[in-house]
C-alpha positions in Angstrom: 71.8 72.3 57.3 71.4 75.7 56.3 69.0 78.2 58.0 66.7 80.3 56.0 64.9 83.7 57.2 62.0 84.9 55.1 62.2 88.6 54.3 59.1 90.5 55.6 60.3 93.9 54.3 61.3 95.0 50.7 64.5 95.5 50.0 65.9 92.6 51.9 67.4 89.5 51.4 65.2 86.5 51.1 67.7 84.0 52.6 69.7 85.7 55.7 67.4 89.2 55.8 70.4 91.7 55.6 69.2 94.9 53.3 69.9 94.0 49.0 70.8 97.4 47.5 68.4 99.4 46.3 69.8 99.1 42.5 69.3 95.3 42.7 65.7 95.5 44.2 64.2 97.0 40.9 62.0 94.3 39.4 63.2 91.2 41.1 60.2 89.0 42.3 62.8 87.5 45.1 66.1 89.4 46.3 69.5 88.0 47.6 72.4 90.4 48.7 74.8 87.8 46.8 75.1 84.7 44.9 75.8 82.3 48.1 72.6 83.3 49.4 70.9 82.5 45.9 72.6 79.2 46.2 71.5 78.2 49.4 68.3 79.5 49.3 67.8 77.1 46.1 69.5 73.9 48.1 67.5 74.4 51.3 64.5 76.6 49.9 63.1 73.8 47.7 61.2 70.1 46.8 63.4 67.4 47.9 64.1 66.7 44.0 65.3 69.5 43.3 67.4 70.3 46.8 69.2 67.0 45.8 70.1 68.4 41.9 71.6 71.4 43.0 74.2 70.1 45.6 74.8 67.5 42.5 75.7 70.5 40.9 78.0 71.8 43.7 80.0 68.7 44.2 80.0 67.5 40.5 81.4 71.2 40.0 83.9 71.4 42.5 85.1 67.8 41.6 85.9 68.4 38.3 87.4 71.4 39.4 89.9 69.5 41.8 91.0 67.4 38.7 91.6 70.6 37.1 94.0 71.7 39.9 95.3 68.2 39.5 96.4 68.0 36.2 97.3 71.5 35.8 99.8 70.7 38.9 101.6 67.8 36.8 102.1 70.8 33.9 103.6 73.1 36.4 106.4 70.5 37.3 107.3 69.6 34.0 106.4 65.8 35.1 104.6 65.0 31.8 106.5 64.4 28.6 106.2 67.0 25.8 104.5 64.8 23.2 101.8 64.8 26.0 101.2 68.1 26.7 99.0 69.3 24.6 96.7 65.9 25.4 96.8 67.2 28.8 95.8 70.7 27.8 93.0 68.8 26.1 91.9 66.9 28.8 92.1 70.1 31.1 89.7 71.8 28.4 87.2 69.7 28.5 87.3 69.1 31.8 86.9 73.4 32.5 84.5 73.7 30.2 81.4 71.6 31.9 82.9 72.8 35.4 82.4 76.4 34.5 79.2 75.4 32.9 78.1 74.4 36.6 80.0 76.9 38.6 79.6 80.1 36.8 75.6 80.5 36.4 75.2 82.1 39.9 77.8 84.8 39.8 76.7 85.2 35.8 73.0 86.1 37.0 74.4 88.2 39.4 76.8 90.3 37.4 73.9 90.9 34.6 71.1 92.2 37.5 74.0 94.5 38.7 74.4 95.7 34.7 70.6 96.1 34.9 70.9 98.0 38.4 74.0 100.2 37.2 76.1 98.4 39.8 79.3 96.4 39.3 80.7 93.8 42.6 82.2 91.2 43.6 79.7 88.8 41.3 80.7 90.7 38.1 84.8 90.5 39.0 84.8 86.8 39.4 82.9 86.2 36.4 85.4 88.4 34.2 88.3 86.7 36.6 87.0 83.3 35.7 86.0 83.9 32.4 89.1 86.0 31.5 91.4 82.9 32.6 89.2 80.4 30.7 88.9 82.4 27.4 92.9 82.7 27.6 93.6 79.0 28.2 91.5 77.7 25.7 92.9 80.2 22.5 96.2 78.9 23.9 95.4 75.0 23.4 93.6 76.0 19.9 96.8 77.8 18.6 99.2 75.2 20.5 101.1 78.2 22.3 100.8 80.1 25.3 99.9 79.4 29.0 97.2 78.0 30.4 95.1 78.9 33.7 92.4 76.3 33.4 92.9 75.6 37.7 92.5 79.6 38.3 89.4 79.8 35.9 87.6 76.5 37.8 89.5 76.9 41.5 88.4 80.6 41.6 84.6 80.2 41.4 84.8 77.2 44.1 87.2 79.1 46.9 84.6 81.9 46.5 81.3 79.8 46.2 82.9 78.3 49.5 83.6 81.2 51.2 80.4 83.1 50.3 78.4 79.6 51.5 80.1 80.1 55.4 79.6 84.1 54.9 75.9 83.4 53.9 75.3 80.8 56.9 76.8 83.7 59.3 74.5 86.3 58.0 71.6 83.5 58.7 72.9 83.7 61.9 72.4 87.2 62.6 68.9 87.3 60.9 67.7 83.8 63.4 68.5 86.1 66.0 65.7 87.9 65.7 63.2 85.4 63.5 63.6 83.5 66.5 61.7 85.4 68.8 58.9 85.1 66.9 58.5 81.1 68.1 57.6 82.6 71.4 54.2 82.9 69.7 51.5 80.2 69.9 50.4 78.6 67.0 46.8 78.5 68.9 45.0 80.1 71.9 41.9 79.2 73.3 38.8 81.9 72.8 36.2 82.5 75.0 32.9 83.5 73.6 28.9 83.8 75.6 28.8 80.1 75.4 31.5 78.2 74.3 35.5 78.0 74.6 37.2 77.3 71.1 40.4 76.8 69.4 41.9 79.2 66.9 45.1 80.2 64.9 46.4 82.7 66.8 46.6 85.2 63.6 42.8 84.6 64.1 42.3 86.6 66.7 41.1 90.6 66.7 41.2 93.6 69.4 38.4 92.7 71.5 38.5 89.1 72.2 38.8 87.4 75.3 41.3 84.3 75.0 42.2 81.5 78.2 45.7 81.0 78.8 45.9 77.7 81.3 48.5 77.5 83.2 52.1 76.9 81.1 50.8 78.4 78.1 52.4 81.1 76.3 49.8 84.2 75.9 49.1 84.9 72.4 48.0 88.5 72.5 49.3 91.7 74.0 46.2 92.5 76.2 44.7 92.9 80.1 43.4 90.3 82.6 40.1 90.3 83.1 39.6 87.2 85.0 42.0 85.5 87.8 45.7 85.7 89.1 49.1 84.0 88.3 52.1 84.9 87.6 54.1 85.7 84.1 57.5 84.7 82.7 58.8 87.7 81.4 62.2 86.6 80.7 62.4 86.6 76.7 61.3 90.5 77.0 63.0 92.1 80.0 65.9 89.6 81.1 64.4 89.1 84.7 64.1 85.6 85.6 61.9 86.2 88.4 58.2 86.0 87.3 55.7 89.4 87.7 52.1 88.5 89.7 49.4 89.9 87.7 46.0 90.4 89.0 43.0 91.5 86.9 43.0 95.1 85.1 47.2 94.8 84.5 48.8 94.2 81.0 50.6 91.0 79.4 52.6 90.7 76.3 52.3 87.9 73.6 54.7 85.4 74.1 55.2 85.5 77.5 54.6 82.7 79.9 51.3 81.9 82.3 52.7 80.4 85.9 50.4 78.8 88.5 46.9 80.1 87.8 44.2 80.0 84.4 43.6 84.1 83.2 40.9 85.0 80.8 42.9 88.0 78.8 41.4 90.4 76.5 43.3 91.3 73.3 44.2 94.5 72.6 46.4 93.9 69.9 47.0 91.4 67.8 48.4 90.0 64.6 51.5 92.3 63.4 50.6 94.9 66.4 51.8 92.5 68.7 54.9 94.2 71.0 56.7 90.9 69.6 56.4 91.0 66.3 56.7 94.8 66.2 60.1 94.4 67.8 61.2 92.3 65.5 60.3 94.5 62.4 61.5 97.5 63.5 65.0 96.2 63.5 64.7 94.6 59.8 63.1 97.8 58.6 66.2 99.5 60.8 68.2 97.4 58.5 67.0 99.0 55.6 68.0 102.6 56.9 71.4 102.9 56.2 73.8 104.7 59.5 76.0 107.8 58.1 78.9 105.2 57.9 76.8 102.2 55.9 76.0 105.7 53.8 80.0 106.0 53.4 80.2 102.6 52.7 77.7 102.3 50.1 79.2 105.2 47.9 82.7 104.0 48.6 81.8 100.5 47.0 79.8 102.4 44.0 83.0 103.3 42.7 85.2 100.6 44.1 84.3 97.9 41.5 84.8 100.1 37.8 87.8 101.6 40.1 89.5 97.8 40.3 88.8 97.5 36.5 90.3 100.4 35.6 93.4 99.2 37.6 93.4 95.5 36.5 93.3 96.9 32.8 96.2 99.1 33.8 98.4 96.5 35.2 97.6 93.9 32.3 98.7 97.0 30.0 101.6 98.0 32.1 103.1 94.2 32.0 102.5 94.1 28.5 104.5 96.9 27.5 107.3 95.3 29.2 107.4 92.8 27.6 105.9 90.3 30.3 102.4 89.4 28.7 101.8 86.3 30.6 102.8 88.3 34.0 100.5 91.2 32.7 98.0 88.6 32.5 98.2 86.9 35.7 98.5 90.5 37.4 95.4 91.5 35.8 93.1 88.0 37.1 94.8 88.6 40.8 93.7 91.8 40.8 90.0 91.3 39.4 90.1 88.2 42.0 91.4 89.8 45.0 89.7 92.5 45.2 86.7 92.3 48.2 83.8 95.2 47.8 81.9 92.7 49.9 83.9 93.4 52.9 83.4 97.3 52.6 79.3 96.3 51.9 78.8 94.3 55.0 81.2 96.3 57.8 78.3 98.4 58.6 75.0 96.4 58.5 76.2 93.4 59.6 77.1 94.8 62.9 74.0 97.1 63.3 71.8 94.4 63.0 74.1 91.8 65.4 73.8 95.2 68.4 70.6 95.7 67.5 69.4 92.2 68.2 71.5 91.7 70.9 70.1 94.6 72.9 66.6 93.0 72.0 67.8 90.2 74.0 68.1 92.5 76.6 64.8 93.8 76.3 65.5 96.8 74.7 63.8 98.3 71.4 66.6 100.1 69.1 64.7 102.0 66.6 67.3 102.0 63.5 71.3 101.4 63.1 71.5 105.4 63.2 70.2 105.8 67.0 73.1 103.3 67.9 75.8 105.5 65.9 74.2 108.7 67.4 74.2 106.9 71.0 77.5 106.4 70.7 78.3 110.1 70.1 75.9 111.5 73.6 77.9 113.6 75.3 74.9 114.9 77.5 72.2 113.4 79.4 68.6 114.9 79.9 66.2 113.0 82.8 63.0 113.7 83.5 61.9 114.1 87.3 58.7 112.1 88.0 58.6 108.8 86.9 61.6 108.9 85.2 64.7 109.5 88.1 61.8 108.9 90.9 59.4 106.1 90.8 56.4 108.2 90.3 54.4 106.9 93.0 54.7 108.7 96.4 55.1 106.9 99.8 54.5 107.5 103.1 57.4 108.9 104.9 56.5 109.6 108.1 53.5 110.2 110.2 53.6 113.3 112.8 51.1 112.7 115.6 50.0 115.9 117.0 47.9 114.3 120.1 49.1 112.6 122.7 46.1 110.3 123.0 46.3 108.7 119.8 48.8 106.7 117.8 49.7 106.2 114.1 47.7 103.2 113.8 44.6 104.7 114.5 44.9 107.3 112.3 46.3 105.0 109.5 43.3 102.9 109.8 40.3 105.4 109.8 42.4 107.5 107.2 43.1 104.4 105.1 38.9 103.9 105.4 38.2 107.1 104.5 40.9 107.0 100.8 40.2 103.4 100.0 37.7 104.3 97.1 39.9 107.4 96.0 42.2 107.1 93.2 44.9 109.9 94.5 48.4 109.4 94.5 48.6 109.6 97.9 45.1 108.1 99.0 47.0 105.0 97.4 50.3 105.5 98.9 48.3 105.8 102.3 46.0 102.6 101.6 49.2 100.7 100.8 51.2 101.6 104.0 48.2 100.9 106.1 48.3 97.1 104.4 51.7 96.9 105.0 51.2 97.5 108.7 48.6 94.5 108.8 45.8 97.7 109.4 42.4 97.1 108.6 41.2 100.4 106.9 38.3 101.4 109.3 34.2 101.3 108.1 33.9 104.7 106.2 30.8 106.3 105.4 28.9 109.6 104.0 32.4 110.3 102.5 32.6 113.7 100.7 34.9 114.8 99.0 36.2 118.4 98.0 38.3 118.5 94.7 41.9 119.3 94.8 40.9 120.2 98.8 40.3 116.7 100.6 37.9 114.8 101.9 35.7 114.2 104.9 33.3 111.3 106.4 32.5 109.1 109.3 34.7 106.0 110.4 34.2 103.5 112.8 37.3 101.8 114.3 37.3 99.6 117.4 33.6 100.7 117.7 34.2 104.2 117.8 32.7 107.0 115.4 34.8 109.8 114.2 34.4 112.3 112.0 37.9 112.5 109.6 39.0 114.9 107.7 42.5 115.0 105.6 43.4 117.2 102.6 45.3 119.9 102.4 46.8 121.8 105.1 45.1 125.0 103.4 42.2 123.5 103.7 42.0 122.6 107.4 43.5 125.1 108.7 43.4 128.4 106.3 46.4 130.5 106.6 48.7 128.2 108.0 50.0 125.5 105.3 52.8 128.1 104.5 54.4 128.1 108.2 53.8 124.3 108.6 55.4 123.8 104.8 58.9 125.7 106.2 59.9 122.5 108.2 59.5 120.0 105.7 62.0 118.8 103.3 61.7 120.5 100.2 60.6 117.3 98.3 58.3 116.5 100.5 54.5 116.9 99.9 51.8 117.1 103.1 48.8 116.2 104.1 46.7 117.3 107.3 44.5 115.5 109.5 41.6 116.0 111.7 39.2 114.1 114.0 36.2 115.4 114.8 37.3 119.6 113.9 40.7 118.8 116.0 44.2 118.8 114.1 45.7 115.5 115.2 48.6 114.6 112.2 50.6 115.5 109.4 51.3 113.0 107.2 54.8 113.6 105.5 55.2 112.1 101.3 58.1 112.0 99.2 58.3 110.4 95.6 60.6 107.4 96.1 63.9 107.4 93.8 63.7 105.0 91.4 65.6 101.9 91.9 69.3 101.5 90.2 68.8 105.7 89.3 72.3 106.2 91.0 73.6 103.2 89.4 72.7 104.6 86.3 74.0 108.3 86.9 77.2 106.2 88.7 77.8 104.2 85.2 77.3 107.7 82.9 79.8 110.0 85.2 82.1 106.7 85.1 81.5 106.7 80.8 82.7 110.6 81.3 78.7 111.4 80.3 77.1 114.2 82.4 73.9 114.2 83.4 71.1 117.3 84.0 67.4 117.1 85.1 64.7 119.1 83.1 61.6 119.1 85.2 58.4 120.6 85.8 58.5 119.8 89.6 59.1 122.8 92.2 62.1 123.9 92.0 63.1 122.9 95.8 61.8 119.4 95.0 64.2 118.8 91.9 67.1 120.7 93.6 66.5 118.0 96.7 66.1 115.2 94.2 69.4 116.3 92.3 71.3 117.0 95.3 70.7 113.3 96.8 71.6 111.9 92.9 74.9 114.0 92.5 73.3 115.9 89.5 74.8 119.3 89.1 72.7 120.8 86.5 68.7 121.3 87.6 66.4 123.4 85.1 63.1 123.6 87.0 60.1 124.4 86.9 60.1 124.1 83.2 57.3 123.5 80.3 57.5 120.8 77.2 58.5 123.7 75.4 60.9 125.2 77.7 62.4 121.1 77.9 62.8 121.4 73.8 64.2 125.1 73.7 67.3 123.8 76.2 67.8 120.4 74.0 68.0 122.9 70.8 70.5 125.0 72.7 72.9 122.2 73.5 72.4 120.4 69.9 73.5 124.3 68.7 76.5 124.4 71.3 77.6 121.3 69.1 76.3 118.2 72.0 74.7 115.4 71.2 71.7 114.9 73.4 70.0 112.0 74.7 66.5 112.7 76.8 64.9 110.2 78.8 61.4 110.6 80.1 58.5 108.7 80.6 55.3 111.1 80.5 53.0 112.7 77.6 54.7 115.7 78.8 58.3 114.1 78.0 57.2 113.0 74.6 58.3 116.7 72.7 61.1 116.4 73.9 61.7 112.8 73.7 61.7 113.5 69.8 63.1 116.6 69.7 66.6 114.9 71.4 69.3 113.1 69.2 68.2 110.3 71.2 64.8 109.6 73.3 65.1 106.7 75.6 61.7 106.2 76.8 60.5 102.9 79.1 58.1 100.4 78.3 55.9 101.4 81.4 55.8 104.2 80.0 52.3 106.4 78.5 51.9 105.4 74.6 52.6 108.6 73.0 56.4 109.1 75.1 56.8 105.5 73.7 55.9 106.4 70.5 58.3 109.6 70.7 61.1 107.6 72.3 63.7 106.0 69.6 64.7 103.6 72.3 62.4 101.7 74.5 63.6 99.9 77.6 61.0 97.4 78.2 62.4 96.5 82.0 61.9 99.9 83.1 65.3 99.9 84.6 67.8 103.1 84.1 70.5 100.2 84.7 70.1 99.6 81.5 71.4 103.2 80.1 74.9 102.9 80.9 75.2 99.2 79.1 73.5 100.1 76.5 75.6 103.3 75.8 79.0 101.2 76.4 76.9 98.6 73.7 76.6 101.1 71.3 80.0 102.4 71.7 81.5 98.7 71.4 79.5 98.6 67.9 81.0 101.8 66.6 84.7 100.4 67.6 83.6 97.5 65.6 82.5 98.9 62.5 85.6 101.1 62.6 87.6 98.1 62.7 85.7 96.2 59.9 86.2 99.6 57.8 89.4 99.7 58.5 90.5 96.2 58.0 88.6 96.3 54.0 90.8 99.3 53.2 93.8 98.0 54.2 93.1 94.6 52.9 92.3 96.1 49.7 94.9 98.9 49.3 97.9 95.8 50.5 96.2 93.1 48.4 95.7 94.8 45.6 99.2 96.6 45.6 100.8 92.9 45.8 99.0 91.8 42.6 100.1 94.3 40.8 103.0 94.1 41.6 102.5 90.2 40.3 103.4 88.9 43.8 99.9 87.3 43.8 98.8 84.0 42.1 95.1 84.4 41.0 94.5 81.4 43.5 96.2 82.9 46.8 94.4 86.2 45.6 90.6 84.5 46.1 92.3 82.6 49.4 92.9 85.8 50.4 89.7 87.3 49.4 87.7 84.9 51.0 89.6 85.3 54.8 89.2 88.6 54.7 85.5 88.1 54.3 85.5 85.8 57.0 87.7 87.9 59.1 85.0 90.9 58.8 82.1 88.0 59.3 83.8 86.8 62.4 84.5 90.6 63.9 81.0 91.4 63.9 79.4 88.0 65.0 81.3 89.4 68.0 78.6 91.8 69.3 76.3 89.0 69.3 78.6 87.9 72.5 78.5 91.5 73.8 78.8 90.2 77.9 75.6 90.9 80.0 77.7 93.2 82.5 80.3 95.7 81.8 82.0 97.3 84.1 79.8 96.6 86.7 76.7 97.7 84.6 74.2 94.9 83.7 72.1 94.6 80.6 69.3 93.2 82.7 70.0 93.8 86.7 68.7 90.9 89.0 66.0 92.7 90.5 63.8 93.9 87.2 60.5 95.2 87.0 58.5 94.0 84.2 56.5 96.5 82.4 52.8 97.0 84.0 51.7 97.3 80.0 53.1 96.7 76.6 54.5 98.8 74.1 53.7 99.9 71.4 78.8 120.7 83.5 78.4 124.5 85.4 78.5 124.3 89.6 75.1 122.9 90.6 72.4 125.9 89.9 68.3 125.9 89.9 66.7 128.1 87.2 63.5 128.7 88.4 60.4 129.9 86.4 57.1 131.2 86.3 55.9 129.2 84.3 53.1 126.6 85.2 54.2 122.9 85.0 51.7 121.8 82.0 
């Protein structure tokens, strides 16, 4: 029937999970933005008994409103004789008065918590609408004179009960979006203890425990193998279809799906830590942040419901004085009728919430409905060097033999023997290229090693013993690393090697550029967004890196503070600034930026810094997600717009009395449903744009969870910290 999305924050609503304002929220055991989702909550929210007497209530309600409408439309025709009318009038009286009875409790208990809360809306004007018109009708059948509006005071509280019932359902909607992640989450997992395997609630389960996912089972904690290989659905989280192989020591996420092989997986976190259920609380407590325009909203419709009052009164008055009291009257009910604060309320957070979930469906964490507005606004982009616009992991680039008896797969293998316990950057870029070449890293032994020099030791290869050394070309050779550094490229870092005291090779490394980083600058230049890179590289290395990328703004070599102190220059020119970065040494500025897009791969405290976390790791992402935020802003201008005009035109015509009190709810209800249908767009937002993907084909899953001037290099002194 109906869906129904428990609140987990104060402050929202207890049916669809949208934010109840703060003047209702005083007091109230369980809050509802409006009276449809009271009334729904109460069909679907309870015993079958009771479920079963309150659509009784609805129908017998708006059945005896429908006679109403029936009788009252003989009267308007003049098809009943006169000696009959005022039987009619009586009949219409008595059927209003239990109709009302039913239909009028809701938006009664509504209007008197908004009294309590100092707040007048759309509950308190029907009531006075509907009461108004009832009041009226019935002192005109006690005297025998006057009109009667027994269909607008019954027909009135069932178009809007109706309306608000489809509005409420589409709000559901939104909230399911996100409640539904949280079925990715096993009910049970399996945990291992010295002597026994057992099963548990997963809600059971603490920082610390091992658990055994079998193959096809969703893992129920975010933690790290420590017991066999498979591979891991990652789909619900990053979008990539493709699943990730994970091998023992590498991080999963809750939720996600075991492949082909059983893992024993230690839990790191657990319960309401979980990435998952993190993700999905952030957005409702993002909810409950109001944006600078939800802010405009929210004072606008302060006013807007004493404002309609005030003009209802007027325009009752006005007709009255001349001479037209049953026009004034009518005037005055369209008015209170059609009159929509609801519209003005929902423009904003509606649509938030709809972008925010959607880009969680594209694996990306949107800390609060004001990052999106400011997102929208970024005029300047800030990367980060390493790990950020490169992949952070150097690779071999090219091996210069410097002896004619040997050949690079000799001195590969012995120097791959000689790294393959090291943890360096480039003793594992070296290791790696060696297994890539099928080379067996030779025997190695009485390794020693020299820190931040090299290392030496003996290796055997096709039976031979030799003496390697590799390091730095400082420490090989003293005195000569500065000549031999003048014919590499300037991102390029070196490394010497010797065999037995004799130079023979110089291995050549450059940090990779991260996959879909042009793409990425492509889609901002093509957004009109330029782009500069703050880094505490060399300064040849990030002029190389820029001048391969098309950037044509480099700042470099440059400290976390000197990173900040250019962000608070721009914000003063008047830009809005977005930083991404990846490192602790990102994370100042990361939060000192308007916006700090940091990835899920990322080290926990840029993460924590970051306001938006791409969880796929792929700068892809940037460029939809800006032309997503942008799309959100359009739409919420649109929904603003639309209320006003509604309102000013609507409310001009009953005045004017060229509105019935019935067309005037009608019309109140569509444009409710017109703002409802406008935003449920984003939820459709396409998964490429312009050629730019929420989620590219190729992804990387996370390795671990979460929780313009001509092109110029300012160099500095200052060390890279």
């Amino acid at each position: 029937m109906y869906s129904t999305a428990t609140s987990t924050l104060p402050g929202t609503c207890a049916h669809c999970g949208l934010p109840v304002p703060s003047q209702l929220a005083r007091g109230a055991a369980s809050l509802y933005c409006c009276s449809a989702c009271r009334l729904v909550a109460r069909i679907v929210g309870t015993e079958r008994g009771e479920q079963n007497w309150h659509l009784l209530r609805l129908g017998l309600g708006s059945l005896l409103a429908m006679n109403v409408m029936m009788i009252s439309l003989l009267l308007y025709t003049d098809s009943v004789a006169p000696h009959l009318v005022f039987t009619f009038r009586l009949i219409l009286l008595s059927l209003a008065t239990p109709a009302l009875a039913i239909l009028l409790p809701p938006f009664l208990a509504g209007a008197r918590r908004e009294l309590a809360g100092r707040r007048l809306s759309l509950d308190a004007l029907i009531a006075l609408g509907s009461l108004s018109a009832y009041t009226v009708s019935a002192l005109a059948v006690v005297h025998g004179s006057g009109e009667v509006y027994f269909d607008t005071a019954t027909m009135l509280p069932v178009l809007v009960t109706a309306g608000k019932l489809l509005e409420s359902t589409a709000k559901a909607k939104a909230s399911d979006l996100l409640n539904s992640m949280l079925t990715l989450l096993p009910a049970n997992a399996l945990r291992v203890s010295w002597n026994s395997v057992a099963e548990v609630p997963t809600d059971s389960l603490e920082p610390g425990d091992v658990i055994r996912v079998r193959p096809g089972e969703r893992i129920a904690v975010d933690g790290k193998i420590v017991e066999g290989m498979s591979t891991i659905e990652e789909a619900a989280f990053t979008g990539e279809f493709l699943p990730r192989v994970c091998r023992p020591g590498e991080s999963v996420i809750a939720g996600t799906v075991n492949g082909i092989g059983t893992l024993l997986v230690q839990a790191e976190r657990t319960g309401n830590d979980l990435l998952l259920r993190g993700i999905v609380s952030q957005i409702q407590d993002a909810w409950s942040r109001p944006s600078r325009a939800q802010r405009l909203a929210e004072r606008i419709a302060a006013w807007f419901t004493p404002a309609i009052l005030a003009v209802a009164f007027s325009s009752l008055l006005g007709w009255q004085l001349a001479g037209y009291p049953s026009r004034g009257l009518l005037s005055a009910l369209s008015v209170l009728v059609v009159a929509c604060p609801c519209t003005v309320g929902i423009a904003t957070p509606l649509a938030t919430a709809l972008a925010m979930a959607r880009a969680a469906r594209a694996g990306i964490v949107v800390r609060g409905g004001a990052v999106l507005e400011r997102l929208a606004g970024v005029n300047l982009f800030f990367f980060d060097k390493t790990g950020t616009l490169t992949a952070g992991e150097p690779v071999l680039r090219e091996v210069r033999v410097l002896s004619a008896d040997l050949d690079e797969g000799e001195i590969l293998a012995r120097v791959a023997g000689l790294e393959t316990a090291s943890e360096h950057l480039l003793a594992r870029a070296l290791v790696r290229e060696a297994r890539a070449r099928d080379l067996a890293p030779a025997a190695a032994s009485f390794v020693e090693v020299v820190p931040g020099c090299g290392l030496s030791g003996l290796t055997t290869w096709q039976q031979v013993v030799k003496r390697v050394t590799v390091g730095s070309p400082a420490f090989l050779v003293p005195g000569t690393a500065e000549a031999r550094a003048s014919s590499l490229p300037d991102a390029a870092s070196v490394a010497d090697v010797a065999f037995d005291a004799l130079l023979v090779a110089r291995l050549v490394f450059e940090d990779a550029v991260r996959p879909g980083a042009g793409t990425c600058l492509a889609g901002l230049r093509t957004l009109g967004i330029p782009a500069a890179l703050l880094s505490g590289d060399r300064a040849p290395a990030a002029a190389a890196l820029a001048a391969e990328l098309d950037i044509d703004r480099v700042q470099a070599p440059c400290t976390p503070t000197q990173k900040i102190a250019e962000l608070r220059k721009e914000a003063a020119s008047g830009r809005t600034v977005a930083m991404v970065g990846d490192g602790v040494n990102d994370a100042p500025a990361l939060a000192a930026a308007d916006v700090g897009i940091a990835f899920g791969s990322g080290t926990d405290l840029a993460r924590q810094a970051g306001n938006v976390v791409i969880l796929s790791d792929r700068l892809e992402q940037v460029p939809w997600l800006v032309q997503l935020s942008r799309a959100t802003g359009r739409i919420i201008r649109q929904n603003l717009a639309w209320s006003f005009l509604y309102n000013t035109l609507a409310i001009a015509a009953a005045v004017a009395g060229l509105l019935h009190p019935l067309l005037a709810a009608l019309a109140m209800v569509l444009s409710s449903l017109t703002v409802l249908g406008n935003s449920l767009r984003i939820s459709r937002f396409p998964d490429q744009v312009d050629g730019f993907p929420a989620v590219p084909p190729q992804a990387v899953p996370p390795s671990r969870p979460l929780d313009p001037p001509p092109r110029s290099v300012d160099s500095s002194s200052a060390k890279v910290a």
